[in-house]
C-alpha positions as CSV (number, residue, x, y, z in Angstrom):
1,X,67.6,40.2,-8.5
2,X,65.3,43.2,-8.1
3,X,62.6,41.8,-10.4
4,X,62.5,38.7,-8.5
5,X,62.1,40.0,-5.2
6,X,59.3,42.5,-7.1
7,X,57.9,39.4,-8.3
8,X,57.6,37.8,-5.0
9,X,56.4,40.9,-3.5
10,X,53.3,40.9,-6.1
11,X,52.8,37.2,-6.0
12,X,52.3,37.6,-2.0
13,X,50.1,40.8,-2.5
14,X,48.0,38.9,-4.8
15,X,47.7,35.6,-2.3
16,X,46.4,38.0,0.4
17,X,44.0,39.8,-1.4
18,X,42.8,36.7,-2.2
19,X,42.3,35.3,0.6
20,X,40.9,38.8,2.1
21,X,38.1,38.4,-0.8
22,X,37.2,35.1,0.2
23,X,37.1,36.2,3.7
24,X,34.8,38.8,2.5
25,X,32.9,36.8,0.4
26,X,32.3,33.8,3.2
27,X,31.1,36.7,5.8
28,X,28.6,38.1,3.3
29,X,27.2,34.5,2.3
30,X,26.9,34.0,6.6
31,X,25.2,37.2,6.9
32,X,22.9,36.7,4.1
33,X,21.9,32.9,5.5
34,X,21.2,34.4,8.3
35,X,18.9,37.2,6.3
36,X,17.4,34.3,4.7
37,X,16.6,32.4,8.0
38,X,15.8,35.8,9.5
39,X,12.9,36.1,6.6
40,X,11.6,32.7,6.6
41,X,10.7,33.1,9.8
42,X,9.1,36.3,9.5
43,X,7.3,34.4,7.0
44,X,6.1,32.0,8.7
45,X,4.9,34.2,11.4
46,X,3.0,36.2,8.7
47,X,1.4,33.1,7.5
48,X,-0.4,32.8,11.0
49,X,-3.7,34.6,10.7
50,X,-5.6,36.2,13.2
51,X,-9.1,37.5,13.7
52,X,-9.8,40.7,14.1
53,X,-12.1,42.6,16.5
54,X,-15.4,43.1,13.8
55,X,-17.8,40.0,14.2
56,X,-18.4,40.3,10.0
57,X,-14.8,40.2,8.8
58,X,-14.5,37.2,11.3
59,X,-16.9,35.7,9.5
60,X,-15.9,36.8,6.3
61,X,-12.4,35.4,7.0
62,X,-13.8,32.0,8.2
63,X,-15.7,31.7,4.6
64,X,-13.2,32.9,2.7
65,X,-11.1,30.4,4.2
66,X,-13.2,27.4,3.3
67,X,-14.1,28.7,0.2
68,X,-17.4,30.2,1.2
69,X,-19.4,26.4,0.6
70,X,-23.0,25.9,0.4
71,X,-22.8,23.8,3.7
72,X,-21.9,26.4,6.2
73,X,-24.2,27.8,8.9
74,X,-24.0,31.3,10.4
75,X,-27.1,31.9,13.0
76,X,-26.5,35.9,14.9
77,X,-27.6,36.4,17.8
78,X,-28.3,39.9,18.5
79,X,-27.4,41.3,22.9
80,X,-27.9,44.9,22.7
81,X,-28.6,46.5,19.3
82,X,-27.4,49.9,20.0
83,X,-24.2,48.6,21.4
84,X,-23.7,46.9,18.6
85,X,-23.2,43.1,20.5
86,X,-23.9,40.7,18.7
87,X,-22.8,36.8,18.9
88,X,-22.6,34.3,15.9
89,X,-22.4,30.4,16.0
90,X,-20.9,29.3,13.3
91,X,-21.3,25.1,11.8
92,X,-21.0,23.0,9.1
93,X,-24.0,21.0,8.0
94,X,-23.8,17.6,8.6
95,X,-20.8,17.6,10.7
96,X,-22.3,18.5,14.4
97,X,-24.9,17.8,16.3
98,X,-28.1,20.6,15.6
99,X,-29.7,19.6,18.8
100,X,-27.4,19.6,20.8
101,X,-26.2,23.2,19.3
102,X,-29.9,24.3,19.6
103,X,-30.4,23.1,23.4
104,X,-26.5,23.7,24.7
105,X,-24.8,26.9,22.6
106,X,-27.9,28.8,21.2
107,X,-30.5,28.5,24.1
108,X,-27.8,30.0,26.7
109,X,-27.0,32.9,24.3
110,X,-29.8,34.1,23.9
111,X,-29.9,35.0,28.0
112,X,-27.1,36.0,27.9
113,X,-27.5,40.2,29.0
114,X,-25.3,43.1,27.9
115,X,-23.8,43.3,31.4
116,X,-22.8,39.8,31.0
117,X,-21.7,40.4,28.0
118,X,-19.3,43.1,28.5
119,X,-18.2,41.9,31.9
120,X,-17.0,39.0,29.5
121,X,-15.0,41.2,27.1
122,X,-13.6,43.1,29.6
123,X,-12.3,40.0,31.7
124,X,-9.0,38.8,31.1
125,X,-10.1,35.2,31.9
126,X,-12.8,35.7,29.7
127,X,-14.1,31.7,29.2
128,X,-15.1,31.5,32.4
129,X,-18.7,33.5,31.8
130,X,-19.2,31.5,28.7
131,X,-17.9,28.3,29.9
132,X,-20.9,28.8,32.8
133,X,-23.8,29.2,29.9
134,X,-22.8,26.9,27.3
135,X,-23.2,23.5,28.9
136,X,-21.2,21.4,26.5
137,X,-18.0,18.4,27.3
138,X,-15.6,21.2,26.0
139,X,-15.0,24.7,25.0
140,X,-11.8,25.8,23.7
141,X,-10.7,29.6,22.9
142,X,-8.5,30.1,19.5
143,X,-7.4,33.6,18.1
144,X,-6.0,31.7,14.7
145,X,-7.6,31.6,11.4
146,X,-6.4,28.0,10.7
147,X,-6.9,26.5,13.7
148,X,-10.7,27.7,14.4
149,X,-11.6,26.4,10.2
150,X,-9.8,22.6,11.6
151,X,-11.8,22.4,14.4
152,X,-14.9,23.1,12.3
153,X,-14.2,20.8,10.2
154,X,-14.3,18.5,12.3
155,X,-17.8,19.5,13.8
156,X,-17.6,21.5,16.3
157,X,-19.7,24.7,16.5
158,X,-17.7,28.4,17.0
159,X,-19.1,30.7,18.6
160,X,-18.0,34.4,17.4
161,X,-18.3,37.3,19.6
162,X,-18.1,41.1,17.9
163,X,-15.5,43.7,19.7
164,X,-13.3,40.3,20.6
165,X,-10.4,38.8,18.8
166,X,-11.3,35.2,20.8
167,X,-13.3,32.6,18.9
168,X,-15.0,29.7,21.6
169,X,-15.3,25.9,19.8
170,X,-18.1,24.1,21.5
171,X,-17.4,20.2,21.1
172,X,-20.7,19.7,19.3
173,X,-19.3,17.0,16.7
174,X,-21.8,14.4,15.3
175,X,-20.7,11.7,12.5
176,X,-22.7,9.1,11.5
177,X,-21.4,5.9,11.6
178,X,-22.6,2.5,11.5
179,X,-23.5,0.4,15.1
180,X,-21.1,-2.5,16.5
181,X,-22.0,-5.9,14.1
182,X,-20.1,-9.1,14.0
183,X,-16.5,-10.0,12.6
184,X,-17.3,-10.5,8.5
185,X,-13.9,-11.6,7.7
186,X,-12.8,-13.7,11.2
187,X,-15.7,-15.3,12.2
188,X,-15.7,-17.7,15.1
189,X,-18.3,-20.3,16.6
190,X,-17.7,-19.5,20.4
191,X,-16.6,-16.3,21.4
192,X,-18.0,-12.5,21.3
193,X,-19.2,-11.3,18.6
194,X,-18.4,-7.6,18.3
195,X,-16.2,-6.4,15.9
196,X,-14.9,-2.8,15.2
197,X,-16.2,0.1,13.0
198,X,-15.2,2.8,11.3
199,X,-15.4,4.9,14.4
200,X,-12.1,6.0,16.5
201,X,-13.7,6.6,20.0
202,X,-16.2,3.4,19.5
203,X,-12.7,0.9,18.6
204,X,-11.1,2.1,21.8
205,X,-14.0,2.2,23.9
206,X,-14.6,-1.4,22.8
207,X,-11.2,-1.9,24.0
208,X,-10.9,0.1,27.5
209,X,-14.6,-1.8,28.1
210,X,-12.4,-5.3,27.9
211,X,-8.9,-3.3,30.4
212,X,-9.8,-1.3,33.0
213,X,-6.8,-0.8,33.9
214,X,-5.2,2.5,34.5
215,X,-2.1,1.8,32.8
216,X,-3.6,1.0,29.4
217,X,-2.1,3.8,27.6
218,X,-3.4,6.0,24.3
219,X,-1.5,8.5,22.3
220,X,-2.6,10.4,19.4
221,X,-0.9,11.5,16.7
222,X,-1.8,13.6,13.3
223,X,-1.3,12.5,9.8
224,X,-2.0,13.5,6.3
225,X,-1.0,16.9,4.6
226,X,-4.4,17.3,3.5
227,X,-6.8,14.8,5.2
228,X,-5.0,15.3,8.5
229,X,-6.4,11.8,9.8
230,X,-6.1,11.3,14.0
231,X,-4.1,8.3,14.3
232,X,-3.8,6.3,18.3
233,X,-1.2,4.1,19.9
234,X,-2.4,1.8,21.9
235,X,-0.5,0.1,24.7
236,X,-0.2,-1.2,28.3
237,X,2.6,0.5,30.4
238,X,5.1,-1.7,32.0
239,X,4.0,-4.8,30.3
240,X,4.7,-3.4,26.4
241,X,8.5,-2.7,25.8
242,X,9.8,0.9,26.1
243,X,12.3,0.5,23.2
244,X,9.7,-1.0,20.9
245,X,7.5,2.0,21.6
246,X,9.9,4.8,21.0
247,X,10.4,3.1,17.4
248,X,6.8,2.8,16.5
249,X,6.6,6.9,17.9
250,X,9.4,7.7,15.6
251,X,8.2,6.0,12.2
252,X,4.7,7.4,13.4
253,X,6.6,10.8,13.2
254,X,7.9,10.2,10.0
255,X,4.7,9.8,8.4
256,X,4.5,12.7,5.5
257,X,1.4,11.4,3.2
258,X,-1.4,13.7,1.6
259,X,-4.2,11.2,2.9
260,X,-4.2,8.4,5.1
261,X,-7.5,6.3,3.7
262,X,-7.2,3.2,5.6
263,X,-4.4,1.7,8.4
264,X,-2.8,0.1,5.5
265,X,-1.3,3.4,4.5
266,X,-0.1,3.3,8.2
267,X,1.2,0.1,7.7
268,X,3.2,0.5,4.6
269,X,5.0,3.0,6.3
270,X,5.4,2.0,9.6
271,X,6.8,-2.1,8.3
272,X,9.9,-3.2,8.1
273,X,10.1,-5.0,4.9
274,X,8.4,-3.1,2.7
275,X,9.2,-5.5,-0.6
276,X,8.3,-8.8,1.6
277,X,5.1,-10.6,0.7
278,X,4.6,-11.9,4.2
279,X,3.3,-9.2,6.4
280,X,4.9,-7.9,9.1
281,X,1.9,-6.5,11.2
282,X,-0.7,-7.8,12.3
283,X,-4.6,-6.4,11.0
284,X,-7.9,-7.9,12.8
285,X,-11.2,-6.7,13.6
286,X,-11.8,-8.4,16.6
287,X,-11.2,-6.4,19.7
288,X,-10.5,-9.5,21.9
289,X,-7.4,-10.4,19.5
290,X,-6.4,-6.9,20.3
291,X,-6.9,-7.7,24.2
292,X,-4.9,-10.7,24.0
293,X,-1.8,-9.1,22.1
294,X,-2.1,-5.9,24.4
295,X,-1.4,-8.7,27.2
296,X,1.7,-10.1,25.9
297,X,3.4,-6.8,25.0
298,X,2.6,-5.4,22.0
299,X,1.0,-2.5,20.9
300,X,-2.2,-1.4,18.8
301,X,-2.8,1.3,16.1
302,X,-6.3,2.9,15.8
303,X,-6.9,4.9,12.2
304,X,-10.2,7.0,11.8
305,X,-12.3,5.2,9.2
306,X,-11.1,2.1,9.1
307,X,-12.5,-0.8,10.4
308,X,-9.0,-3.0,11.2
309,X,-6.4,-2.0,13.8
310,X,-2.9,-2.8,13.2
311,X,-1.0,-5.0,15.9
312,X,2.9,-5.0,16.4
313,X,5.5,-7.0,16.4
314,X,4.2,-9.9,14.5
315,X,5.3,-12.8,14.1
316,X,4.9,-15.4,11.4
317,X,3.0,-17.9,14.0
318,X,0.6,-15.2,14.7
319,X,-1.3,-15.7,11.6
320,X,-2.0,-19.4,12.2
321,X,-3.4,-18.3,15.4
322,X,-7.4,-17.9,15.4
323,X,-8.9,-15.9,18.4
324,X,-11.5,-19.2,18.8
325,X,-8.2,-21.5,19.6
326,X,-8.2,-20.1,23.0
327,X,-12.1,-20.4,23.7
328,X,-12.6,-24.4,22.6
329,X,-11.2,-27.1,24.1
330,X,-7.1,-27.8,23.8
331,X,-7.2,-30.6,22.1
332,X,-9.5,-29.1,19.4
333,X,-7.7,-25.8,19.4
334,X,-4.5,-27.8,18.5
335,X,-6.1,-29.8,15.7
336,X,-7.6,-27.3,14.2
337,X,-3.6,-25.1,14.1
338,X,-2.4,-28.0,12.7
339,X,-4.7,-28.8,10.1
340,X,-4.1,-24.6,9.3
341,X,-0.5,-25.8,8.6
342,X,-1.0,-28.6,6.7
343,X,-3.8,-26.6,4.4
344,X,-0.8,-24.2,4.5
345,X,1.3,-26.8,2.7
346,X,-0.9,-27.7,0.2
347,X,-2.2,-24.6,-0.7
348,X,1.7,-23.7,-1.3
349,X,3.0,-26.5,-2.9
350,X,0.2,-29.0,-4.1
351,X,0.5,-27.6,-7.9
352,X,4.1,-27.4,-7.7
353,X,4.2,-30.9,-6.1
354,X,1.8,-32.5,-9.3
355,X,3.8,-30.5,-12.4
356,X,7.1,-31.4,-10.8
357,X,6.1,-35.5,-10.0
358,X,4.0,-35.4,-13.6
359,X,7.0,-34.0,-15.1
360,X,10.3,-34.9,-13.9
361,X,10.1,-37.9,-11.1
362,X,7.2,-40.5,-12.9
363,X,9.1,-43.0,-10.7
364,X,7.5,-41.9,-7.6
365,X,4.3,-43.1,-8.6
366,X,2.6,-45.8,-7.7
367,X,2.1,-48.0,-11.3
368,X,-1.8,-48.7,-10.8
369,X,-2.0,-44.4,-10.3
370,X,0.8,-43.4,-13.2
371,X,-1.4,-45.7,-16.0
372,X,-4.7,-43.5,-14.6
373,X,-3.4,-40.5,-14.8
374,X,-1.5,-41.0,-17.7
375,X,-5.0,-42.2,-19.5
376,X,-6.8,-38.9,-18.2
377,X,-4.4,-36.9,-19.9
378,X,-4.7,-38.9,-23.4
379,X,-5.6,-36.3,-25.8
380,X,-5.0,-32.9,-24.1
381,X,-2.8,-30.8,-26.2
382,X,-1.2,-28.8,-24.1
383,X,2.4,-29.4,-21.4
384,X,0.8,-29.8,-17.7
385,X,3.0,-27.0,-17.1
386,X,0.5,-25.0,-19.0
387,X,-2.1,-26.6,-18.1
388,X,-1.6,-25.3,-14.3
389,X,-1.2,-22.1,-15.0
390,X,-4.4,-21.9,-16.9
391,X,-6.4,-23.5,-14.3
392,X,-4.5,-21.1,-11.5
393,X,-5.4,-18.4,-13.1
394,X,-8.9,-18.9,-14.5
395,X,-9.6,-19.8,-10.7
396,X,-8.2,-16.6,-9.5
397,X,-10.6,-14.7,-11.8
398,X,-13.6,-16.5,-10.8
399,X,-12.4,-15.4,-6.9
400,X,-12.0,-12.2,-8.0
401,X,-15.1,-12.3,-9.9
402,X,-16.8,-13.4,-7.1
403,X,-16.0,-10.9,-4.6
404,X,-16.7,-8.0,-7.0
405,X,-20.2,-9.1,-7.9
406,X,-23.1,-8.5,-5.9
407,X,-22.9,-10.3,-2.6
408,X,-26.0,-11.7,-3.7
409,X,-25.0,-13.5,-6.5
410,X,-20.7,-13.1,-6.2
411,X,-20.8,-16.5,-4.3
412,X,-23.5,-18.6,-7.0
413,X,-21.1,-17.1,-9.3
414,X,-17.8,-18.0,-8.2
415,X,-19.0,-21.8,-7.8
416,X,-21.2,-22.1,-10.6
417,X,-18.4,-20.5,-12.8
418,X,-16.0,-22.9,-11.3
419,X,-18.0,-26.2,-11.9
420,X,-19.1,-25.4,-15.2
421,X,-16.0,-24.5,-16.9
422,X,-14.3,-27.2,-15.2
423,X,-16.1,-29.8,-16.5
424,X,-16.4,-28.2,-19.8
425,X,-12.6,-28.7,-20.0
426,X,-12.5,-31.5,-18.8
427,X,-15.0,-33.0,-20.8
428,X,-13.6,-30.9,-24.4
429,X,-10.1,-32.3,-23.5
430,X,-8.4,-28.9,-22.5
431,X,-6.9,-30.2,-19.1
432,X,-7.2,-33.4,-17.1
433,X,-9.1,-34.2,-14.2
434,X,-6.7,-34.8,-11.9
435,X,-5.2,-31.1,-12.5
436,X,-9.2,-29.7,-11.9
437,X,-9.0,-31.8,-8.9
438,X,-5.3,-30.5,-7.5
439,X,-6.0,-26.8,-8.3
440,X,-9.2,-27.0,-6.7
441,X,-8.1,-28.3,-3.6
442,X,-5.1,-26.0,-3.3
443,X,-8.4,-23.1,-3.2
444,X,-10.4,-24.5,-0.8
445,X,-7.1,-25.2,1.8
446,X,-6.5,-21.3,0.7
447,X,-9.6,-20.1,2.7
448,X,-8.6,-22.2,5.8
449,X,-6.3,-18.8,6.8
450,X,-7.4,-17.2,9.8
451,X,-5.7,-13.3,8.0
452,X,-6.1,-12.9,4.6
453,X,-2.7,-11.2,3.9
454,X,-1.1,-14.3,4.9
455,X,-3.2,-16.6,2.6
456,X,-2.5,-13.5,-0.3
457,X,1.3,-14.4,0.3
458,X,0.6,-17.9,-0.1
459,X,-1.5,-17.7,-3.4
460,X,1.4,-15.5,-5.2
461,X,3.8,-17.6,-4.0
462,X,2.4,-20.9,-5.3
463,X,3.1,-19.7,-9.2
464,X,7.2,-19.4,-8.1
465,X,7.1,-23.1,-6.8
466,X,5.1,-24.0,-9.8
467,X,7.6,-22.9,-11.7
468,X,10.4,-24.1,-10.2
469,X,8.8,-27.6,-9.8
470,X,8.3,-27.7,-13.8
471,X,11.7,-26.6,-14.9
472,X,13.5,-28.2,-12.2
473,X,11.4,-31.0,-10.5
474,X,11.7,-31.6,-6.6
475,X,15.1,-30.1,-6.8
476,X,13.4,-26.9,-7.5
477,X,10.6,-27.0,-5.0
478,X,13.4,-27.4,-2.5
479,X,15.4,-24.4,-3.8
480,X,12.2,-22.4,-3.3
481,X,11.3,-23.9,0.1
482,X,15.3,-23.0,1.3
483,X,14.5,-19.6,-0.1
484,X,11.2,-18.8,1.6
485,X,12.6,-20.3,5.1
486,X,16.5,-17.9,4.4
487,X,13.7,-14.9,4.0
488,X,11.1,-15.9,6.7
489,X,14.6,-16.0,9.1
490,X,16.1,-12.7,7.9
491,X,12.6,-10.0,8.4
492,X,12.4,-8.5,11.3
493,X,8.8,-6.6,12.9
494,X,10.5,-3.7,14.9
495,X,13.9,-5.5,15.9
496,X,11.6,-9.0,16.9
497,X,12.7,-11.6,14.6
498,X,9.7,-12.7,12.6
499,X,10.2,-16.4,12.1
500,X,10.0,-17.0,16.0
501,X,10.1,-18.6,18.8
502,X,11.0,-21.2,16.2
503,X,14.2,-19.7,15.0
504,X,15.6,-18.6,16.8
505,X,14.3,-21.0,18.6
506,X,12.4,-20.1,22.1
507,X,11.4,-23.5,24.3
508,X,9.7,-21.8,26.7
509,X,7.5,-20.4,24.0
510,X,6.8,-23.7,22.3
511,X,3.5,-24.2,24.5
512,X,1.5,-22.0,21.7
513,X,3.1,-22.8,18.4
514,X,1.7,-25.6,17.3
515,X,0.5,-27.1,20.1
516,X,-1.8,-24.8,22.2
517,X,-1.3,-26.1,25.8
518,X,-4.1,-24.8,28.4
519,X,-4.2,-21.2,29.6
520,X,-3.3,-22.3,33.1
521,X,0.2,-23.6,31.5
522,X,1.0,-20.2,29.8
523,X,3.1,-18.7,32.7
524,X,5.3,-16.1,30.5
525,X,4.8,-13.7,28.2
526,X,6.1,-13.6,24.5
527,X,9.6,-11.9,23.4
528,X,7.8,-8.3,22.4
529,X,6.7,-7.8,26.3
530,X,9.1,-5.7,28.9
531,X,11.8,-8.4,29.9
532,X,10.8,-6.9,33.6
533,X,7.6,-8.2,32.9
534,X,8.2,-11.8,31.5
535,X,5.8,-13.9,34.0
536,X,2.4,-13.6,33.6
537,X,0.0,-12.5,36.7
538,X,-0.6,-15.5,38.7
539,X,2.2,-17.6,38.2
540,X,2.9,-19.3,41.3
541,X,-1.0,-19.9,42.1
542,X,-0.8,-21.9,38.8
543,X,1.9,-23.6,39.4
544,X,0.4,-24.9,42.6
């Protein structure tokens, strides 16, 4: 009886000390989280450099930053010698503008006096003296190592004073880029002709030129570890919808990329179906398609270098939509959306269509037509099935081809390429005549798309429906055509449903789907737009 109560006595001894240790051990963990958090700040605070009061280990630090590159300029600029005041404007070749640093930073410095000077140092508020000499849109003051080599970079002029710990940047940035040209890839016969460039401030200039309106909105964010490329937001407040916009800021946000090289980066990022081959946002150069979508609620993204702005939500009747449907006549405009459809269609299924009918449904032939094309192929060796693929292919090349080579001779090319080994083919009994003729047709409807990534969607899809039509017939094309439609129906571009207003369906939004009714009729705005702000501006002088 005495052992077991010993027994118990040690086994609760035991249970407390362990639980003391784990106490123990928990606090110490806690404490040394906290020591780890407590030092990871302190590192990051170290990792904030600061300039120093000496004008040559400023510049020293500045160099040494950079890497001390062959395309730096340092121009002194000595106040009082015996003081030892002297001022140093700093640059990088190529980057800003030499006159205007010459006429607007330099000129004033050099008149500038010692009691200036020192008055300046000894000030509190000291950019007020400078910011009265150096007559330039914007002078900011920095004390950080990092943040005065960014703004260099990005060709603006610092201005170094020795005995201060401040370093002025003088907006003196100069890039060269090329003027305002027309549209190269959505050309139009009526309408303007201006087109976007590679330039940030020029593509929304171009745009505020078009609204002025004090509610057209801009926001700027930066992205790229290393490029660190400006990025803008484009919208109209109170017409664009609040919830759409706080998505877009937060998969802006989200962005964490070494580079950003063109707005597809963005746009890979920012979509929602990543995997889908139709796209999901919208790319033009055209600043008036930007205009019009600004004005039914949607939004606009600006990169720096790139020459095409991204436009959101999109919808998949969007990119049937040409800017010049809205400047001809409503008649023409609607013919020509419809015959985009149609060459749609054919560019889609028109080699299916043959290598499924050739293959599986002969009956649906007329007889005088079957007995023709039956005697065309006579003699080739190969299944049509293969036959189509060849011809798809060898037709993609010569595209390719073609848009690789010289602009001067991509196009002679691309047609003489595709005449000559078509009829050698035809004529050395590889494929038939009627398959040149199909394949070449499903090309030329190809190039009817008003946005390329649509037609690229088309053109890979058209070797699945080939497929399908030659191992299953018609049966198959209409497997594929249920598929496309399930998928077109399922996307969304941020929370809009992509395959509307036609499902779901919208009626009040059937006046520009296929049928482009005129302007005057167009009395609400799309789905994307604030619900506040459905009807249009003028609405009931319209209607009268």
């Amino acid at each position: 009886m005495c052992s077991e109560k010993k027994l118990e006595l040690l086994t609760n001894f035991l249970r407390e000390a362990g639980s003391l240790a784990q106490f123990f051990k928990s606090r110490k963990g806690k404490q040394g989280s906290q020591t780890d958090s407590a030092s990871n700040s302190k590192d990051k605070q170290d990792d904030v450099q600061t300039f120093t009061f000496n004008l040559e280990t400023n510049i020293q630090l500045i160099k040494d930053t950079l890497g001390n590159p062959p395309d730096i300029n340092v121009r002194k600029i000595e106040i009082d010698k015996e003081q030892n005041y002297t001022i140093a404007v700093i640059r990088m070749d190529g980057m800003s503008d030499k006159m205007e640093i010459n006429s607007s930073v330099i000129e004033p410095l050099t008149k500038l006096t010692f009691e200036q000077l020192r008055k300046q140092l000894e000030n509190p508020n000291s950019s007020n003296t400078l910011s009265k000499l150096i007559s330039v849109n914007k002078l900011s003051c920095y004390t950080e190592v990092n943040k005065v080599v960014h703004s260099l970079l990005q060709g603006n002029a610092a201005i170094l004073v020795n005995h201060s710990q401040e370093i002025y940047m003088a907006a003196t940035r100069m890039l060269k880029v090329r003027s305002i040209t027309e549209p190269t890839s959505q050309t139009v016969i009526r309408g303007p002709k201006d087109s976007f460039t590679e330039d940030l401030r020029t593509n929304t200039s171009l745009i505020r030129a078009r609204i002025t309106n004090k509610d057209l909105k801009l926001e700027m964010v930066n992205k790229g570890e290393v490029t660190h490329t400006d990025i803008e937001l484009m919208y109209i407040k109170g017409i664009a919808d609040e919830s759409i916009l706080s998505e877009v800021r937060r998969r802006l946000e989200k962005i964490k990329v070494d580079g950003i090289l063109e707005s597809s980066y963005v746009e890979e990022f920012i979509q929602d179906s990543r995997f889908s081959l139709f796209p999901t946002i919208l790319s033009t150069e055209r600043p008036d398609v930007v205009v019009s979508n600004l004005l039914e609620g949607r939004f606009a993204i600006f990169v720096y270098g790139t020459p095409y702005v991204l436009i959101g939500p999109a919808a998949f009747i969007q990119f049937f939509q040409s800017a010049e449907d809205y400047y001809q006549n409503q008649y023409m405009g609607t013919f020509i959306r419809i015959l985009r459809f149609i060459a749609f269609f054919i560019a889609l299924y028109a080699p299916g269509l043959y290598v499924a009918i050739m293959t599986h449904h002969h009956g649906l032939i007329p007889t005088t037509l079957l007995v023709s094309l039956a005697g065309q192929r006579e003699g080739v060796p190969f299944p049509i099935i293969i036959e189509g693929l060849v011809m798809e292919i060898v037709f993609e090349v010569l595209r390719e081809a073609g848009i690789r080579m010289p602009r001067a001779v991509g196009q002679t090319v691309s047609i003489v390429g595709a005449l000559i080994l078509g009829q050698a083919a035809v004529e050395a009994g590889f494929v038939s005549a009627s398959t040149v003729i199909v394949v070449s047709l499903t090309a030329i409807a190809n190039f009817t798309m008003p946005f390329f990534n649509v037609a690229i969607a088309a053109r890979l899809l058209r070797f699945f429906i080939l497929l399908l039509g030659s191992f299953i017939g018609l049966y198959g094309i209409m497997l594929g055509t249920f598929m496309i439609l399930a998928h077109l129906c399922s996307i969304r571009s941020f929370g809009i449903p992509y395959f509307e207003p036609i499902a779901p369906f919208r009626l009040n939004e059937q006046k520009d789907v296929f049928v482009r009714l005129p302007i005057p009729y167009h009395f609400s705005r799309p789905s994307p737009a604030n619900p506040e702000q459905k009807k249009r501006a003028g609405r009931k002088q319209n209607e009268k």
